[in-house]
Structures are given as structure tokens and as C-alpha cells.
SEZA-800659 format. One record per atom (N, C-alpha, C, O, CB): residue in one letter; x, y, z. Coordinates in steps of 0.02 Angstrom, whole numbers, plus 50000, padded with zeros to 5 digits. Glycine has a CB too. Example, Ala and Ser with C-alpha at 12.3 -4.5 7.8 and 13.67 -1.06 7.14 Angstrom:
A506604971650390/A506154977550390/A506604983550390/A507124983450423/A505654977650452/S506424988850354/S506844994750357/S506455000250394/S506705005750402/S507044997050286/
***
This chain:
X522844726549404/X523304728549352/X523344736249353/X522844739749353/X523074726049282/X523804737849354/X524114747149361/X524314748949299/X524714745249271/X524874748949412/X524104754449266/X524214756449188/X524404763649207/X524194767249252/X523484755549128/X524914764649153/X524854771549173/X525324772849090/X525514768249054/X525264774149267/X525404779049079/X525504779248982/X526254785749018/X526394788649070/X524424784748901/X526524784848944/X527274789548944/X527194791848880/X526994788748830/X528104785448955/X527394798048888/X527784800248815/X528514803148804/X529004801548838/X527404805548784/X528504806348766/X529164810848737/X529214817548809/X528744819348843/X528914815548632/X529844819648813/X530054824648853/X529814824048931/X529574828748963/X529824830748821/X529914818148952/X529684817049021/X529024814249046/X528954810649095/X529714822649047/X528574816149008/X527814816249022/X527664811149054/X528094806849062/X527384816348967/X527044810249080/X526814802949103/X525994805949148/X525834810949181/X527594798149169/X525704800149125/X524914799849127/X524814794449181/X525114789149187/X524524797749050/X524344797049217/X524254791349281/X523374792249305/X523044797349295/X524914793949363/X523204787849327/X522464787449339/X522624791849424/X523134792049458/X522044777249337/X522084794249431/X522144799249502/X521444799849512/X520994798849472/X522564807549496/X521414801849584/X520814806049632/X520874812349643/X521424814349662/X520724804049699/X520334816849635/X520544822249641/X519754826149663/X519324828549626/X520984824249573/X519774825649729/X518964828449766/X518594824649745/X518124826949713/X518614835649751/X518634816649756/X518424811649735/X517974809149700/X517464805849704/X518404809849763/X518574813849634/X518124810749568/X518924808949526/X519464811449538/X517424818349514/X518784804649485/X519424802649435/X519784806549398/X519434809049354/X519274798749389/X520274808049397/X520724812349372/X521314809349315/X521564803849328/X521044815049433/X521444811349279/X522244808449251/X522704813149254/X522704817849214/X522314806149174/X523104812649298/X523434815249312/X524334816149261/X524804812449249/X523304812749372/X524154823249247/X524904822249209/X525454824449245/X525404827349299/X524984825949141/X525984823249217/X526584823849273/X527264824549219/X527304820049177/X526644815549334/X527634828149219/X528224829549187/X528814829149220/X528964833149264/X528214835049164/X529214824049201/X529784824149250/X529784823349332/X530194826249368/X530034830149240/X529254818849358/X528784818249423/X528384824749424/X527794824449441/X529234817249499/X528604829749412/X527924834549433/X527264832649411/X527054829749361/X527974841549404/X526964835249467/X526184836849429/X526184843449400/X526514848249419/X525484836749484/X525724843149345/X525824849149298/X524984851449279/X524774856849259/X526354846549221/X524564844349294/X523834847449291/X523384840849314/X523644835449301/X523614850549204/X522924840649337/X522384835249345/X521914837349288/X521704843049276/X521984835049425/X521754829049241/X521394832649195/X520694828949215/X520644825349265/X521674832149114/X520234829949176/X519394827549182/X519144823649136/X518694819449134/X518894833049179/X519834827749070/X519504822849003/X519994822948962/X520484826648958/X518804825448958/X519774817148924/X520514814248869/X520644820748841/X521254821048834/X520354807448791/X520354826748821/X520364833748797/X520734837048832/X521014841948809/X519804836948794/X520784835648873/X521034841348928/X521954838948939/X522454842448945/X520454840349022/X521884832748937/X522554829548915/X523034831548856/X523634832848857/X522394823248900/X522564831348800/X522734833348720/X523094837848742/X523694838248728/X522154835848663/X522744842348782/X523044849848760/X523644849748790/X523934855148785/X522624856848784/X523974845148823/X524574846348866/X525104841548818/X525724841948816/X524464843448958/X524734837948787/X525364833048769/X525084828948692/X524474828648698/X525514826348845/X525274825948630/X525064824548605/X525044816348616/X525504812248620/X525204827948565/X524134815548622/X524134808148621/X524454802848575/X524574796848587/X523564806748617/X524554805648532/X524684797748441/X525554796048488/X525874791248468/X524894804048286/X525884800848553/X526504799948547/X526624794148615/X527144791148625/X526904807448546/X525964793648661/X525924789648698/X525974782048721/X525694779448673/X525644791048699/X526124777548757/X526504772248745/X526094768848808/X526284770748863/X527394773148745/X525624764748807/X525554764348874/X525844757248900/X525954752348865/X524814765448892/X525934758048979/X526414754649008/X526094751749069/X525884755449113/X527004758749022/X526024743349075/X525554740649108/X525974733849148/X526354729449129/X524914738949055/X525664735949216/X526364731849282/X525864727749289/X525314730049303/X526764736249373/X525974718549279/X525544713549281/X525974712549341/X526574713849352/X525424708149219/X525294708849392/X525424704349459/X525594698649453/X525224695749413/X524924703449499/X526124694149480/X525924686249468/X525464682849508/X525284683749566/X526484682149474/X525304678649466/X524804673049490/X524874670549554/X525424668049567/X524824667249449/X524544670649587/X524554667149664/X524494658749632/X524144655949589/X523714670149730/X525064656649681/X525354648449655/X525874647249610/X526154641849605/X524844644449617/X526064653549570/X526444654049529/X527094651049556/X527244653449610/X526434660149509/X527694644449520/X528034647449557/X528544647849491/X528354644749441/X528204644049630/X529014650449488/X529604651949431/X530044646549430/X530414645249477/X530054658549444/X530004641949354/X530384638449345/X531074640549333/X531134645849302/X530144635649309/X531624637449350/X532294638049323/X532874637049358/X533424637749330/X532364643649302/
***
């Protein structure tokens, strides 16, 4: 499962590597704009309460779509 969060004015939060350690990576309008380390470090770029997060489910192997 792939999660990744959006807000207001472009923004968007994504899980990342970065000198392989975990990063969240923020991104404005596709840019990258900072790799952060900690939910703090995020804050300061964007306000969390405005965040929405947005989660791409796989289907089921066997699945098949009725209709």
C-alpha cells in the first residue's frame, strides 16, 4: 500500500530515502522543496491540521471485477 498526504497550494508529502535513511519528502507543485527527518521539520513547511492523506490500494490477486 503507497500513502502519500496533499495539501492546500500544491504541496504533497511522500515517504523517501535520502543517504539511506527515511525521509518525507515534500514537494510543491512536483518540486522537491526539502527532505525532512521529522514530522517537525514538515510543520515548518506546511501546516499539518490542512493535510489529507491519500492511499493507492492494490487489488487482490484472484480478484476478478464483476459487471
Amino acid at each position: 500500500m503507497d500513502s502519500r498526504w496533499v495539501g492546500p497550494d500544491g504541496f504533497e508529502i511522500v515517504p523517501g530515502l535520502r543517504d539511506g535513511r527515511q525521509v518525507l519528502r515534500v514537494r510543491r507543485d512536483g518540486r522537491v522543496v526539502a527532505d525532512c527527518f521529522s514530522v517537525a521539520e514538515v510543520a515548518a513547511l506546511v501546516d499539518l491540521a490542512d493535510l489529507c492523506e491519500v492511499v493507492t490500494l492494490r487489488p487482490r490477486r484472484g480478484f476478478e471485477a464483476v459487471g
